[in-house]
C-alpha positions as CSV (number, residue, x, y, z in Angstrom):
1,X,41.8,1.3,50.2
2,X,41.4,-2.2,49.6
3,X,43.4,-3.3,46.4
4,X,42.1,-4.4,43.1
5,X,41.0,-7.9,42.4
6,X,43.7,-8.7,39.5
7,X,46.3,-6.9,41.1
8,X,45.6,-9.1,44.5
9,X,45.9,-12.5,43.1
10,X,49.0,-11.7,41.3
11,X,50.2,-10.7,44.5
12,X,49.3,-14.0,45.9
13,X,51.0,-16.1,43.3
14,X,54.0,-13.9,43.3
15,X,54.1,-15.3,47.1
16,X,54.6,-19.2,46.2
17,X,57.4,-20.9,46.9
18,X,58.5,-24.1,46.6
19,X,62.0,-24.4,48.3
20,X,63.7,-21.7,50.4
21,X,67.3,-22.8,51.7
22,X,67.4,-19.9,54.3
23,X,63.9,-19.5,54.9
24,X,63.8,-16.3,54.4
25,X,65.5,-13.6,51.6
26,X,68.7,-12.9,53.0
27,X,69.8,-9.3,51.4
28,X,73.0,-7.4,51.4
29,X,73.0,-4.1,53.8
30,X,73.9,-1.7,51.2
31,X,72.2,-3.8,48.6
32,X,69.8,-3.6,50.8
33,X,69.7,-0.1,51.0
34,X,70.1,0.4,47.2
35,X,66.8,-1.7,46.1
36,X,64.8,0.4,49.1
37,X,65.1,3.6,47.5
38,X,64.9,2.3,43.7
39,X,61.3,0.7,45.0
40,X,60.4,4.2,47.0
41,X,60.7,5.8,43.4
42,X,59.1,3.5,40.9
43,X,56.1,3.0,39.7
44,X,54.2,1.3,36.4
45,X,50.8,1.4,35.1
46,X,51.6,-2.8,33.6
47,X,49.8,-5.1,36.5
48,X,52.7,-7.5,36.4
49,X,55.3,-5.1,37.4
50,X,53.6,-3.2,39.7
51,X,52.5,-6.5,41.7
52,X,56.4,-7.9,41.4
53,X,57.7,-4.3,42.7
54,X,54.9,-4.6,45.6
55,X,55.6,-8.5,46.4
56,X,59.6,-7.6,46.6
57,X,59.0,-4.4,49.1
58,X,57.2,-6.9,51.6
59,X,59.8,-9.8,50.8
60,X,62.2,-7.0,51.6
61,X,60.5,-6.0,55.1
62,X,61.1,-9.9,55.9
63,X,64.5,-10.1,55.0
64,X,67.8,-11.2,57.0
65,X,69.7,-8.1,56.2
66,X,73.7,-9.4,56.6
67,X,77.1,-7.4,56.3
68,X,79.1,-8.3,53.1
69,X,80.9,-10.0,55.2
70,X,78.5,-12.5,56.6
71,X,76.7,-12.8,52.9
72,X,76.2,-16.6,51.9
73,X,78.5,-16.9,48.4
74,X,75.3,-18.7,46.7
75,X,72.7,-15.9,47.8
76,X,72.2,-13.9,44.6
77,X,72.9,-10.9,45.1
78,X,73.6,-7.6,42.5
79,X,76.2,-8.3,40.2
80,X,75.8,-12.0,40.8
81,X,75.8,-14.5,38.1
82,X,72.8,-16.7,38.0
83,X,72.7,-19.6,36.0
84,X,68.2,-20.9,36.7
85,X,66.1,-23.6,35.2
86,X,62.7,-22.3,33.7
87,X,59.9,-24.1,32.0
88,X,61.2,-22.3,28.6
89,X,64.7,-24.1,29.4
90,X,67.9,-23.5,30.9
91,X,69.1,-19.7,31.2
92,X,73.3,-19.5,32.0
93,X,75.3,-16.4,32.8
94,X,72.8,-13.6,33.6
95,X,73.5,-10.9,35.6
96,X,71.7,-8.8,38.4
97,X,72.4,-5.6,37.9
98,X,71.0,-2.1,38.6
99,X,68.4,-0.7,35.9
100,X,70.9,1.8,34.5
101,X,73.4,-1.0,33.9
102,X,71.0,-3.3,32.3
103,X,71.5,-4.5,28.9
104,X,70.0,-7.8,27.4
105,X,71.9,-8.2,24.9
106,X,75.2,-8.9,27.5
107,X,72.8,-10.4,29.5
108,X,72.4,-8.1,32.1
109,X,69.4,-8.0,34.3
110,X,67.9,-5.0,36.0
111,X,66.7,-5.5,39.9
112,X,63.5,-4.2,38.5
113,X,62.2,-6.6,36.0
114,X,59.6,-9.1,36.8
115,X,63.0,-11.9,36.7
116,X,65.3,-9.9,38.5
117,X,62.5,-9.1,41.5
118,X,62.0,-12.5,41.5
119,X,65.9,-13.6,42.0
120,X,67.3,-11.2,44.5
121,X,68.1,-12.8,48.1
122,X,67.2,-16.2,47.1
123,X,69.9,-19.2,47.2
124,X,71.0,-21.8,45.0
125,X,69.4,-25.1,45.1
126,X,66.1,-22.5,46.1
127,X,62.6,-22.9,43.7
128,X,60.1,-20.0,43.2
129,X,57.0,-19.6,41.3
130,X,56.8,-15.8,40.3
131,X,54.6,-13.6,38.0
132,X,55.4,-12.5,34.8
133,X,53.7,-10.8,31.9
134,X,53.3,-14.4,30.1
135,X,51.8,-15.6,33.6
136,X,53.1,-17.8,36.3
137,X,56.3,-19.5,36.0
138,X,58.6,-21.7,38.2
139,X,62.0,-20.6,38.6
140,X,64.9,-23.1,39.8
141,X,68.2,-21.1,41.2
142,X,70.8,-23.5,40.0
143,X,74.0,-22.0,40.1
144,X,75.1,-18.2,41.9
145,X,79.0,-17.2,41.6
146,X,80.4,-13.3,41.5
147,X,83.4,-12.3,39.2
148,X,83.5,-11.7,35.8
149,X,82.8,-15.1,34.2
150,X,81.9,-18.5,34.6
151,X,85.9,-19.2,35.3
152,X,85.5,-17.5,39.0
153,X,82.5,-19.3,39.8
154,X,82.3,-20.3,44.1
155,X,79.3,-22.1,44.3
């Protein structure tokens, strides 16, 4: 079934990056695991989502999937802080989180909106141009730390 026209150039752009510091999205095994089966079961009528949901299942089949263990501290991961430059300014202290923990107001991010697909896997220092519902946007990674607040911060 050869997909529609709209859909396939969002695809495209969602594809575009500028800077990769690995290369390729390096992922989490269980994190890994976890994002699979949220992608196997959603779904959305809104264009935008639905190409960000299919662009991070095919960056997910070309991920370097890595043991805790071996995970990069500036990789964002979920439950990572992310501090990024975007062309509506600076965002600090935003968290990737699972779409049952999400909560804007405390700044927490689900995996599954057009920013958090965009941010999972990718490094510090790394520059992507994603999709989202107000069109294409370049995102700068500049800062990824894990613990509670900016205090604990590793990279």
């Amino acid at each position: 079934m050869a997909m529609p026209r709209p859909l396939f150039k969002i695809l495209l752009m969602n594809l575009n990056t500028f800077k990769m510091k690995y290369g390729k999205l390096i992922i989490e095994k269980e994190e890994y695991e976890i994002i699979s089966d949220l992608l196997s079961k959603v779904d959305s009528n809104d264009p935008v989502r639905k190409a960000g949901y299919v662009t991070l299942r095919k960056e997910l089949e070309n991920a370097e999937v890595k043991t805790a263990d071996e995970m990069p501290d500036d990789v964002v991961r979920l439950n990572s802080f992310i501090d990024i430059n975007t062309p509506m300014g600076r965002v600090e202290g935003y968290q990737l989180v699972l779409p049952k923990d999400s909560d804007p107001k405390e700044k927490k991010l689900s995996i599954l909106t057009p920013m958090g697909s965009a941010l999972i896997g990718y490094a510090a220092g790394d520059e992507v141009i994603w999709s989202f519902p107000t069109g294409e946007k370049k995102i700068k990674i500049e800062k990824v730390y894990r613990g509670e607040n900016h205090s604990e911060a590793k990279v």
